[in-house]
N, C-alpha and C positions, 0 to 999 in steps of 0.2 A: 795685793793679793785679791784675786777672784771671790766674792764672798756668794754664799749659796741664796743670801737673804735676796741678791737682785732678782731671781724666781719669781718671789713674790712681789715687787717693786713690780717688774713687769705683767703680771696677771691683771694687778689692781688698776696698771696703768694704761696698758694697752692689749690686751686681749681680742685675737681676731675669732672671732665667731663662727666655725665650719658650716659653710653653707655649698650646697653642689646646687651644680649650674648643666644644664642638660648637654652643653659642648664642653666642658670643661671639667679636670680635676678637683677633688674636694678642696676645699681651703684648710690651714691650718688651725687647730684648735690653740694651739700656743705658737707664736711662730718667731723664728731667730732666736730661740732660747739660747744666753750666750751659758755654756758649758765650761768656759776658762777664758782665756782674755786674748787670746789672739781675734782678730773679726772672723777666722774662717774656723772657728770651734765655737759654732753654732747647730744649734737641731731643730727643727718643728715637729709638733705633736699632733696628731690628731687623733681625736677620743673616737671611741669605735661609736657606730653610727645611733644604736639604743642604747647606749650606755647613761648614763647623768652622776647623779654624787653622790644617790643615797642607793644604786644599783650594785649587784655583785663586782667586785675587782675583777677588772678582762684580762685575758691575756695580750701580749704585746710582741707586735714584728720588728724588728729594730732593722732598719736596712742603710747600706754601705753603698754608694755610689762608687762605678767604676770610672775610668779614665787614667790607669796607668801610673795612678797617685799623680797624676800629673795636671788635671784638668775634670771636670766634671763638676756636678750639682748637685744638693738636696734634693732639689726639685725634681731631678732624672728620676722619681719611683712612679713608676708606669699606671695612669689614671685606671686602666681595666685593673690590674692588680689590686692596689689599693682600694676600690669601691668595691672590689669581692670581700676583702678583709673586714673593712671596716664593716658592711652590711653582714657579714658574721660574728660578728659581736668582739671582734677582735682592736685592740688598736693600734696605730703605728706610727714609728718614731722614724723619722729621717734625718739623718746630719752630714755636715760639712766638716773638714778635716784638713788641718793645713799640708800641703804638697810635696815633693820630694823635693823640689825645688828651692823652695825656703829654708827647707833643711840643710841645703848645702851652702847657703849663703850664710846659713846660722855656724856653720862647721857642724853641725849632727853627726855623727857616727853611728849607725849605717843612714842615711836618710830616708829609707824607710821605718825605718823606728820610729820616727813621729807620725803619719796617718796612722800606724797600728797603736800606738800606745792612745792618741786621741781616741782609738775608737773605745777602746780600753776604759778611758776616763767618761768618754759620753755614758757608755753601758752602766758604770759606777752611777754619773749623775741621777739616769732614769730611776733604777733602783732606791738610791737615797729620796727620790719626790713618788715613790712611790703610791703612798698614804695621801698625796695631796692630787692627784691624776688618778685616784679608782685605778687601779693596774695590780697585777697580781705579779709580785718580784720573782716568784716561782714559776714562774710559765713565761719565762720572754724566748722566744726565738731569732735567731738571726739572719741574714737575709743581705746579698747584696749581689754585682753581677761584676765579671770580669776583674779585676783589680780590687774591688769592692768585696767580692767573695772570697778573694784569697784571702784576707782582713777579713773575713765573716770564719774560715776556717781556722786561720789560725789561734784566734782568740777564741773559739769553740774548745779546740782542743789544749791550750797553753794550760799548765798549774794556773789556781784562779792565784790572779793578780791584787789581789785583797791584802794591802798594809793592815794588819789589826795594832800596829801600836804606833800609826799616826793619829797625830793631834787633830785632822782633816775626816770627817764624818764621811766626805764622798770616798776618800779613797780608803777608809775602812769596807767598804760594799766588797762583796764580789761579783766574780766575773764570768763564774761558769752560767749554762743557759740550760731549758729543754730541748731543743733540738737547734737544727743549723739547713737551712735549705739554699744552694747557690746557683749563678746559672753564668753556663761560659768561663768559673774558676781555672786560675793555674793553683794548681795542687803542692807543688814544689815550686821551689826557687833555686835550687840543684841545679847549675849546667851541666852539669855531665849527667845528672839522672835525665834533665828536657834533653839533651842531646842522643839519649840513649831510646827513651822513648820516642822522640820527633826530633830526626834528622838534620830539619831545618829550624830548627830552634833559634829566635835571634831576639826574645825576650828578657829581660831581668837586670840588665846591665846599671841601669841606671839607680835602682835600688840601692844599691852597694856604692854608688859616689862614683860611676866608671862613665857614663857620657852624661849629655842634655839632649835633647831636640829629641821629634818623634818620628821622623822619619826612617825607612827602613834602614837605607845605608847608612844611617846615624846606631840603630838600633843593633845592624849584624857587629860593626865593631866595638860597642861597646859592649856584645856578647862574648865577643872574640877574647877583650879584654876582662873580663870576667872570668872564662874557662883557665886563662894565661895566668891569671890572680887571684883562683878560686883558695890558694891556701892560707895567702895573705888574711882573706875574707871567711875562712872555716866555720868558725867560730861564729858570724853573725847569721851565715847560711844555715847552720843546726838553728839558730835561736828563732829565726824568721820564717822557716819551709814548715807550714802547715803538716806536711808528709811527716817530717821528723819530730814534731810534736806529738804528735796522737799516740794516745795510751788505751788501754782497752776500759777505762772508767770514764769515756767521751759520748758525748751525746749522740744520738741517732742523725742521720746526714740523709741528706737528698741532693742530688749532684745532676744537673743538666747542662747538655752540651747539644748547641745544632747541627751536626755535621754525625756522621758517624767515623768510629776510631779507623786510623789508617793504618795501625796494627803494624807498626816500624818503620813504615814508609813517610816519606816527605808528606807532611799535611798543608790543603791549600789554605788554612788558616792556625797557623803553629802556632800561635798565640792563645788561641780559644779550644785546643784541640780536645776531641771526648777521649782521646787517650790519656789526657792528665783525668781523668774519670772514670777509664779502666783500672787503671794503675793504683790510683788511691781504694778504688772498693776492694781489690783484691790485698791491700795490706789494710784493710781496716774487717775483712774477714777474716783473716790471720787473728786480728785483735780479739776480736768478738763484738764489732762494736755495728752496730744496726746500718744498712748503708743500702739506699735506693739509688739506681743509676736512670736515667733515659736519655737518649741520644736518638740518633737521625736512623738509627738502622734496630730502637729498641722493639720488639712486641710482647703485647699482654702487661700495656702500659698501667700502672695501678693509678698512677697520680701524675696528669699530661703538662703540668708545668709548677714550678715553684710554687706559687699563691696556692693551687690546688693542696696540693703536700701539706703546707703549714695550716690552712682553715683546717684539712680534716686533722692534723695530727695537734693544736691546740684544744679544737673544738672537741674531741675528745672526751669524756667523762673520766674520774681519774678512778679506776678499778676499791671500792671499799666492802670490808663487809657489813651492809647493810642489812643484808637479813638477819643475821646476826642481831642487828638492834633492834630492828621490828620485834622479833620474835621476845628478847627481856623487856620491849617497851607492852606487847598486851600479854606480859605475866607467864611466857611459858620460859620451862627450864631449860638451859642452853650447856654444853659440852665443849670446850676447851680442851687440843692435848696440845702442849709443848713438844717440840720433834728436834731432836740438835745432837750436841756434843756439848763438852764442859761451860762454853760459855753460854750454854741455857739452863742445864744440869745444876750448877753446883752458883751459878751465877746470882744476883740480885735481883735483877727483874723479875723474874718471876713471883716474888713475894708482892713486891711493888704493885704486879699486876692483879695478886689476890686481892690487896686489901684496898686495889680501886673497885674490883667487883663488889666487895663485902658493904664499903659505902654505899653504892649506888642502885645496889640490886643482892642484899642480903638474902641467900639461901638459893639463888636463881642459876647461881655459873658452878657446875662440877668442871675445877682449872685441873687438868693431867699432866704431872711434868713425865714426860715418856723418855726424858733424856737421858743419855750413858756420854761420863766424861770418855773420852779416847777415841771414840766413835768416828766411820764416817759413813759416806753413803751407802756403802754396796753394804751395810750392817745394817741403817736404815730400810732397806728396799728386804732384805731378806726377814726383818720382826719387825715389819709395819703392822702383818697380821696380830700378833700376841701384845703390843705396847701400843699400837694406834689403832687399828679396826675395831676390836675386841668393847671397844668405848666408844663407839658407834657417835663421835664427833661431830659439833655444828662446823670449827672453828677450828683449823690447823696452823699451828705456826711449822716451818721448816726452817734448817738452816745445819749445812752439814761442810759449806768448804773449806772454812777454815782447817780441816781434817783432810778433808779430799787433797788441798794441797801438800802435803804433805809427802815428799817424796817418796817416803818411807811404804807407802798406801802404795804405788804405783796406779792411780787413779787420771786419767789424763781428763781433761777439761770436757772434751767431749763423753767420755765415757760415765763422768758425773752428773752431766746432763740429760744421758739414756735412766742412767738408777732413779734423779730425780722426777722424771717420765714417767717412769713406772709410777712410782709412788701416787702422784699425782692421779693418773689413770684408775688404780685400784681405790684409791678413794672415793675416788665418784663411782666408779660402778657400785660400790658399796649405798653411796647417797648422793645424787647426782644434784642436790642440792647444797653438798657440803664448801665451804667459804674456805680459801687457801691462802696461806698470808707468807711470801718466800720474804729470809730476811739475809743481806748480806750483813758480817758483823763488825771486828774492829781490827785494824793493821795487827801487824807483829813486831817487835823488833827485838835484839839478841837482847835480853832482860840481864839481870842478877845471878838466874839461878842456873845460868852454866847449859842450857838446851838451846841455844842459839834458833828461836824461836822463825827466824827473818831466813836465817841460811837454808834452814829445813822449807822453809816456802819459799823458794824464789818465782812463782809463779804464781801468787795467791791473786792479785788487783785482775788474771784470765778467769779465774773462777769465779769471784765477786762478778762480774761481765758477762758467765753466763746466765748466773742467775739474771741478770737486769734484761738479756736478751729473752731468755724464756717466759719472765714475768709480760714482759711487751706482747711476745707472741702468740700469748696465752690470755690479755688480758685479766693479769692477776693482781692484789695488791702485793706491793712491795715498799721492804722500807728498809731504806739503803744506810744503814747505820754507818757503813765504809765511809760516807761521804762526809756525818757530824765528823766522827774520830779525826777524819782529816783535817777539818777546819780547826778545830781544836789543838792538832797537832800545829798547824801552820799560827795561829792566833797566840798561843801557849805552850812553848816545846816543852817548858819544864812540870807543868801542868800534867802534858800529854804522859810523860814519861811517870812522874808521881801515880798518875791514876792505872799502870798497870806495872810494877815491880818487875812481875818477871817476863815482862814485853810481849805478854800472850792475854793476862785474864785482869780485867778491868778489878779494881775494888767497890765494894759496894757502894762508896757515896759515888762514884762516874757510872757504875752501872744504871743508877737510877737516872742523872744529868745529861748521860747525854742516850744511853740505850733504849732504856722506860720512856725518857722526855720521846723519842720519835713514837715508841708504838702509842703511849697517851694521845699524842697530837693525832696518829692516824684515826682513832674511837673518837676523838672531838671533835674531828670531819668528817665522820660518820653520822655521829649523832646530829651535826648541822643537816647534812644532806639529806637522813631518814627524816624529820623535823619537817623540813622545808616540802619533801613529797607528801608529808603525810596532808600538807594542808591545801595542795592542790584539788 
């Protein structure tokens, strides 16, 4: 068994020293880290260029070499690329991944299961040496080109693949990311969806155990034979097509393609086409899920290639309310209302959240729970004035979709997101300094008490989505409770289920563990980052 301790064996032992060379590539900060015991489930690291050990955690590019699962290098991460990253204070992870090849000689089932799942376990790795690489586990992005990107989408958008009750440290991690930027992806692995969108489709064959060799006419038949077999293979085309993965609780995507879409016609490179990049933004707009496109025929380009994308969208500041803290750090009095439905109403946190103020700033926070159990938004948007304005707030929490989804409401995703506009907008005209904190809250599922809590929301993880797009677009803080709930769910089913009876309203010891633990954490990265300005 692969043990984690050789990491350290190798740092002490052989550690190569990033040095850039004015014709050349940085060098690696760690390099061949073996990530499992095949020789080609290896990665090299390299630490962002100001970074050192006693520096802030950076964020991290993780990037997926292309070649068809077939061939290709660590090394393929493009020197311009990389020296923009790393002189943004970013750092970046490169690895190797064993071949479809090997897999078939292994008997794999599908053979591409293994470069994806390797990539799977590398991402695990980084995470797990997080603490010992200065890297911030919450900010990694992914990144890779052609073949590589498809593996960078997929695993972007898959349920994180997180064992929480193996005995193996690495493969307790998870595997969801912040964002995913790719360049030249196939979006699917569908024959009949690539043959629908690009005619000449003659990719994917080999994934699924159907030829070898690279060549075209090796490549058209064992597409041929793919389309002929696709039902035999159903089942591993859902599990493997990045396309039918995506849920609307996926990361923000950036998608580049050099050609522009040929819009149903034969493409002169079907393989790389930007129509697998129309087609995926237009079902991940469906989603609600954040999705930039550029191609050969884009304009009023935002962000002109991958690297660009990822520097500004790590490099980013993460939206807190800071003023907020300034304001109880030199002694003035601060306004709190709580804005929601039952599970702010009638829920625990809230108290949790008094008698963190009452510690730390006795007399200083008037907290307002302004919440009505039953509630949703268009009830919010219509006595903002009498329940929130009227209290002329530093500090608003929101959180109204749990309700909104509710079919009962006829509230559609979109039209939740106009009420929560409003609101938003009247608060600031009111104080255009006021701090706005959107919160997504916890699944549902049909409970004890007979109101089939799950059936009544079949659309709830759209709504949760648009709050996370609005907060993006907005630059707001947000704290995606949806996402503990699920780990916890996925970690602990029976846990999950104990801590809400009637599959709707958490009990007070989970409100405070997993509800309170996010909004705490957000005020204790507040209080770092006020702290840290203050002494500039």
């Amino acid at each position: 068994m692969f043990r984690i301790s050789t990491l350290f064996q190798l740092a002490a032992a052989s550690v190569v020293v990033a040095e850039v060379a004015h014709d050349t590539k940085p060098l690696p900060s760690f390099a061949d880290v073996p990530y499992g015991e095949d020789e080609r489930q290896t990665l090299d690291f390299y630490r962002a260029t100001d970074s050192d050990d006693s520096s802030k955690p950076t964020p991290v590019v993780f990037f997926i070499h292309g070649g068809g699962w077939t061939y290709g290098d660590k090394s393929d991460v493009g020197k311009t690329s990389i020296e923009r990253v790393l002189a943004a204070g970013i750092s970046v992870v490169s690895i190797n991944y064993r071949y479809v090849s090997a897999a078939r000689e292994a008997g794999a089932t599908p053979p591409v299961s293994w470069p994806m799942h390797d990539a799977a376990r590398a991402l695990q790795f980084v995470r797990f040496h997080a603490a010992a690489w200065n890297i911030d586990p919450d900010r990694i992005a992914l990144t890779g080109t052609s073949a590589g990107g498809c593996t960078a989408l997929w695993l972007a958008f898959h349920d994180d693949l997180a064992d929480f009750t193996s005995s193996d440290p690495v493969a307790r991690q998870s595997t969801r990311v912040y964002c995913v930027a790719v360049d030249s992806a196939q979006t699917t692995l569908d024959p009949l969806q690539m043959r629908e969108w690009i005619p000449n489709s003659r990719y994917g064959g080999h994934a699924f155990g159907f030829a070898t060799g690279r060549d075209d006419a090796t490549r058209e038949q064992a597409f041929a034979d793919l389309v002929a077999g696709r039902e035999q293979v159903a089942s591993w085309i859902s599990e493997y097509s990045p396309f039918v993965q995506a849920t609307p609780d996926d990361p923000p995507v950036y998608l580049y393609y050099h050609d522009r879409p040929a819009f149903g016609r034969p493409s002169a490179d079907p393989t790389h086409s930007a129509e697998f990049g129309v087609k995926l933004q237009e079902h991940l707009e469906v989603l609600g899920v954040p999705c930039e496109l550029v191609h050969g025929g884009t304009v009023d380009v935002a962000h002109p290639d991958t690297a660009s994308y990822l520097v500004a969208t790590l490099e980013s500041t993460e939206p807190l309310p800071l003023a907020f803290i300034r304001n109880l750090e030199a002694g003035r009095r601060q306004t709190v209302v709580l804005y929601g439905t039952s599970l702010t109403h009638t829920a625990e946190w809230p108290h949790a959240m008094q008698h963190f103020f009452d510690a730390d700033w006795p007399g200083r926070v008037n907290l307002v729970n302004a919440s009505l159990s039953g509630r949703q938004s268009r009830w919010g948007m219509e006595n903002l004035e009498k329940r929130v304005l009227v209290h002329h707030p530093d500090l608003v929490f929101i959180e109204f979709s749990i309700n909104d989804a509710a079919t009962k409401h006829g509230i559609s995703p979109d039209r939740a997101i106009e009420h929560l506009d409003n609101m938003v907008r009247r608060l600031r005209e009111q104080n255009p300094a006021v701090e706005i904190v959107l919160q997504t809250m916890n699944p549902v599922f049909n409970g004890d008490d007979g109101k089939n809590a799950a059936d009544a929301r079949p659309r709830l993880d759209h709504y949760y989505a648009g709050y996370r797009h609005y907060a993006r677009r907005h630059h707001l803080p947000l704290l995606d409770h949806y996402a503990a709930w699920l780990r916890l769910r996925a970690r602990d089913p029976a846990a999950f289920e104990h801590a809400m009876p009637d599959g709707t309203h958490p009990i007070p010891e989970y409100s405070r563990k997993v509800t309170w633990a996010g909004i705490e954490s957000m005020f204790s990265r507040s209080f770092d980052a006020a702290r840290t300005e203050s002494k500039r």
